[in-house]
C-alpha positions in Angstrom: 119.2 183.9 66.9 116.5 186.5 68.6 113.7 185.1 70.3 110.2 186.3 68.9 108.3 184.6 72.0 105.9 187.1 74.1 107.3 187.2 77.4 104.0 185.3 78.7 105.0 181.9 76.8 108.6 182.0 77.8 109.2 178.2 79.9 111.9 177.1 82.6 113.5 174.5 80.0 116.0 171.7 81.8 118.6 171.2 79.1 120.8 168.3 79.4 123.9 167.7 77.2 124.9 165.0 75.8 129.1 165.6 75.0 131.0 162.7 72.8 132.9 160.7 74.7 129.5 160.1 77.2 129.7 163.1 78.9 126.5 165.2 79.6 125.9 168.1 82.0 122.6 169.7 82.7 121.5 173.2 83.2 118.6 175.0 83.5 117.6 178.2 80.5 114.6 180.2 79.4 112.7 178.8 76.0 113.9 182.1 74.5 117.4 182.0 75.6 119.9 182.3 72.3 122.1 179.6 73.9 119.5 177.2 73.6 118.4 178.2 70.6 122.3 177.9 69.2 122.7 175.1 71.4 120.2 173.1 69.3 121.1 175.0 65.7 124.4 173.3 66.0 122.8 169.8 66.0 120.4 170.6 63.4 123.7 171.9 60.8 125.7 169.0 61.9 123.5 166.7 61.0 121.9 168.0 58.1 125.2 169.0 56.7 123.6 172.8 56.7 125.2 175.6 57.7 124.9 176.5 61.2 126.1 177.5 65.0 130.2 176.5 64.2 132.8 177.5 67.4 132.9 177.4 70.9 130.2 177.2 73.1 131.4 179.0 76.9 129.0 178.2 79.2 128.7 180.0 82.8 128.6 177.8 85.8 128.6 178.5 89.2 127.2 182.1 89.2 130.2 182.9 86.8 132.6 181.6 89.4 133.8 179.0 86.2 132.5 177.9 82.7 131.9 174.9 80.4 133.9 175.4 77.6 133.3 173.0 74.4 133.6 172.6 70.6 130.2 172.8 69.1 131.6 169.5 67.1 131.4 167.7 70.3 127.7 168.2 71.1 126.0 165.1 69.9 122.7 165.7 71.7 120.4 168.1 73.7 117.4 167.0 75.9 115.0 169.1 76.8 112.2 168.9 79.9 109.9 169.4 78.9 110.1 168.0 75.0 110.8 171.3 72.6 111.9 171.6 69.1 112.9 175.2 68.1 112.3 177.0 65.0 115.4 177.4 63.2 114.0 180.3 60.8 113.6 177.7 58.0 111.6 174.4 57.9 113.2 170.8 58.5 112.8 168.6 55.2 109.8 165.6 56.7 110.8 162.4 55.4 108.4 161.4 53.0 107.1 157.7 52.7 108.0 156.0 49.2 105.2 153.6 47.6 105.1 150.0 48.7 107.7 148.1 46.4 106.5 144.0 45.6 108.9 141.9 48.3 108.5 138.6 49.5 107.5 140.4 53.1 105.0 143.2 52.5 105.8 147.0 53.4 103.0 149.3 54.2 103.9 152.9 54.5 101.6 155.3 57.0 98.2 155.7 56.4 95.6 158.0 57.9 94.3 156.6 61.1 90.5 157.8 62.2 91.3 160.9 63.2 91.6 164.3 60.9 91.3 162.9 57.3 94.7 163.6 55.5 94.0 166.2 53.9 92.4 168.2 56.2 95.6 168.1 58.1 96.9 171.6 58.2 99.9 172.9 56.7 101.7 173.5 60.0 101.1 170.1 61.0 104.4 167.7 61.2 103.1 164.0 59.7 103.9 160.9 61.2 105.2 158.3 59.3 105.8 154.0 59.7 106.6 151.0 58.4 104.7 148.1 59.1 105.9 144.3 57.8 103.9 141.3 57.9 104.9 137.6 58.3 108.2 138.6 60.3 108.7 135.3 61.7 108.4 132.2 60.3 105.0 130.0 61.5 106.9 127.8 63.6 108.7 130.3 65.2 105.8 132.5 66.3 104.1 129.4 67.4 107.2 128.2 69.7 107.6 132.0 70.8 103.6 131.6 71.7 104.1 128.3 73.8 107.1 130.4 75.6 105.0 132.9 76.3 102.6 130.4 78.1 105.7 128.6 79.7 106.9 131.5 81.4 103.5 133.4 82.6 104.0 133.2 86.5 107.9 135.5 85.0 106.0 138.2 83.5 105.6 141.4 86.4 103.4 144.6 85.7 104.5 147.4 84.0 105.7 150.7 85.7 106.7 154.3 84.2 109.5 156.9 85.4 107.0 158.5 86.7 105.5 155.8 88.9 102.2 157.3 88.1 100.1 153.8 88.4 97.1 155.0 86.1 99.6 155.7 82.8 100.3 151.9 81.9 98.9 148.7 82.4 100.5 145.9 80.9 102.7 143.2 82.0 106.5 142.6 81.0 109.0 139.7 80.8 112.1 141.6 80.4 114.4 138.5 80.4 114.4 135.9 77.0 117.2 134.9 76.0 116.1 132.6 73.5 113.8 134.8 71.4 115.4 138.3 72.2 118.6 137.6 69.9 116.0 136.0 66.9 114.1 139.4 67.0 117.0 141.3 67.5 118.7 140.3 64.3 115.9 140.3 62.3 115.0 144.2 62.7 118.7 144.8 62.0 118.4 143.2 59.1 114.9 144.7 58.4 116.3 148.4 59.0 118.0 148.9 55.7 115.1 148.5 54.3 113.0 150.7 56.5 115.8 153.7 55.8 114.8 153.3 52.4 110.5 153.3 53.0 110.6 156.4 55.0 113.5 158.1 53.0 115.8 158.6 55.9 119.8 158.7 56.5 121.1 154.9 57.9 123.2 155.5 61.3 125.3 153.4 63.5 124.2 151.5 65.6 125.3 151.0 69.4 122.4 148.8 70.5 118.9 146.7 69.9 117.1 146.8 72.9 113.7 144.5 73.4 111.5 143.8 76.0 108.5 141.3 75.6 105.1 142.7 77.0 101.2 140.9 77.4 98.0 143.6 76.8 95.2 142.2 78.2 91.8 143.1 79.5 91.8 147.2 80.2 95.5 147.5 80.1 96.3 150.6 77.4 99.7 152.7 77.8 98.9 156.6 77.8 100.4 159.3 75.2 104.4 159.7 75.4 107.3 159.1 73.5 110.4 157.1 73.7 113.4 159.1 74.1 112.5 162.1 76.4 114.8 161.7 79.0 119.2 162.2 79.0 119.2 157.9 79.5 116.7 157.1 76.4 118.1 160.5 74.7 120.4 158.4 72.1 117.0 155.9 71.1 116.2 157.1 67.1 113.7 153.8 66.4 111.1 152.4 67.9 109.7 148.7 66.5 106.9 146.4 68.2 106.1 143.2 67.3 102.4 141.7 67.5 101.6 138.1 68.1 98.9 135.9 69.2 96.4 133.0 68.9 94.3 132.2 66.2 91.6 133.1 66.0 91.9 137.0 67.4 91.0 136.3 71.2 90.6 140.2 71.5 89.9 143.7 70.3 91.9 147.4 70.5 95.1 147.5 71.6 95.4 149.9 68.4 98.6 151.9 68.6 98.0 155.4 67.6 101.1 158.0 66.6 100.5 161.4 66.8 101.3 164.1 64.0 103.1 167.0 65.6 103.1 170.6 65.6 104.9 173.5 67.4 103.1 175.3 69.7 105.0 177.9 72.1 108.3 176.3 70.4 107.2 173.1 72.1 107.0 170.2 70.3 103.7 168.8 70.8 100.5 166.1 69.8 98.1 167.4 67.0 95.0 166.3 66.7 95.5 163.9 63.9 97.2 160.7 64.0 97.7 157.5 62.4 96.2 154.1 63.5 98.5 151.2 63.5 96.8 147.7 63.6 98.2 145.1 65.8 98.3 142.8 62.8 99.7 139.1 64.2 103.3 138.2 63.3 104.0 141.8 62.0 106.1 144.7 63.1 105.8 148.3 63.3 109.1 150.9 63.2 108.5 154.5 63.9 110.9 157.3 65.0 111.3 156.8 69.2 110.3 160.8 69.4 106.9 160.4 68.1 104.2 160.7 70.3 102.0 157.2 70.6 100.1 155.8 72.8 98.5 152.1 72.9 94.2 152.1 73.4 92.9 150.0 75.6 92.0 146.3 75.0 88.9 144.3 75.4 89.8 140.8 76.4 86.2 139.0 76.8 87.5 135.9 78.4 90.7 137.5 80.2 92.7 134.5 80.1 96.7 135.5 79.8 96.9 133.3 77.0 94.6 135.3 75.4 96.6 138.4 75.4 97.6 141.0 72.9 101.4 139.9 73.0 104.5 141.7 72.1 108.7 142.4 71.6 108.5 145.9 71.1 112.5 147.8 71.8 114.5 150.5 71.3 117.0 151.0 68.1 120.1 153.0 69.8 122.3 155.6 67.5 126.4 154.8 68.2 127.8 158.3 70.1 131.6 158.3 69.6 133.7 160.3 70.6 135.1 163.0 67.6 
């Protein structure tokens, strides 16, 4: 596949890959380079069952001194720095969100948040899409997870990035408990059928339910990113986050907005339209972890911790085995 890319908007892009059997090796390419560009066709036919880049990839190392030579059945990922998605000459089927169905526990699909109205979205715009699910726990168990909370306040530790840029996120996290992390964890697994179905897309194995539990209060936000960005958050395919607090609402924000994509350059990034996601109390949000999303800031008049915008958000990981 040619590149069509004026030689000004070629990028450096780090590619790391991710082999079955956990291995990954990382090397550095041009945005227009056709290795790349078969490099990430080959992922986009496996998966999609399409036809593609088939054979074996022979990668140079060392100045030519040796090469990397693999199956292209063995590639199970590629992560880019920074984030990309190339075009592959034809479009990738969105997954569209079905209507809400009656259930004991309601579904709501995406819905246009307050930035460009839905339909003035353009055409080359990629929508965003969730699944948000009231009453997720039962009333006693969101109100013993609440006096946990309170329990363990003096555990909780501020929040840092990769980055350790200090002005991206401000919240605080309790990344140990035991006693509610297993709960949460086995109801989104439970709840993920389900969500396959809502947003239309193909279940998966999984390796792994990560969760964290993390307090929003007064001016703490968590800029625009995205969840799996980076070769040790690369196999991370959901994203879900859990809202609960007192009665009645001790604050206001703490919206999370995710961003509708588009390609510019061949790099995948934010439009200007996005969806707003309400921090309803005792529901739960799942999203794809490469949507970009960030969390606005919160207004907590009296700033008491036990007045926080509280939540288990976490990471659902796809199994890599090896072929």
């Amino acid at each position: 596949m040619q590149s069509t890319l004026p030689q000004s908007a070629v990028r450096d892009v780090k590619v790391t890959l991710l082999l079955a059997g956990g291995h990954q090796y990382t090397l550095n390419l041009k945005s227009n380079d056709p290795l790349l560009h078969n490099l990430v066709g080959a992922i986009v036919a496996h998966s999609q069952q399409q036809a593609g880049y088939q054979g074996i990839f022979q990668i140079p190392l060392h100045q030519e001194r040796s090469a990397l030579c693999f199956s292209s059945e063995r590639l199970i990922g590629v992560v880019t720095e920074p984030p990309m998605i190339l075009q592959m000459g034809t479009a990738t089927p969105q997954p569209e969100v079905a209507e809400p169905q009656a259930m004991q526990k309601s579904m709501q699909s995406s819905s246009p948040g307050e930035g460009i109205p839905a339909a003035a979205v353009p055409a080359h715009v990629l929508p965003s899409h969730y699944v948000q699910l009231d009453n997720f726990l039962t009333s006693e168990e969101k109100n013993h997870l609440l006096d946990y909370v309170l329990q363990y306040e003096s555990a909780f530790v501020s929040t840092s990035t990769s980055t350790g840029d200090t002005d991206y996120r401000r919240s605080m996290v309790l990344h140990s408990f035991p006693e509610f992390a297993k709960l949460l964890t086995d109801r989104v697994r439970a709840a993920l059928p389900e969500v396959f179905r809502q947003l239309k897309l193909q279940p998966f194995s999984i390796a792994e339910i990560e969760a964290q539990l993390t307090s929003h209060n007064h001016g703490n936000y968590y800029k625009v990113h995205n969840d799996n960005g980076s070769p040790d958050t690369a196999t991370r395919e959901f994203t879900y986050v859990y809202y609960f607090y007192r009665e009645p609402k001790p604050f206001f924000g703490g919206e999370l907005l995710l961003y509708d994509s588009r390609i510019e350059n061949n790099f995948y990034v934010k439009a200007d339209s996005f969806k707003a996601v309400e921090p309803r109390n005792n529901s739960i949000v799942f999203f794809p972890s490469r949507y970009l999303h960030e969390v606005l800031p919160v207004t907590c008049p009296s700033k008491a911790f036990a007045d926080s915008r509280f939540t288990i958000n976490g990471w659902v990981r796809r199994q890599v085995s090896a072929q």
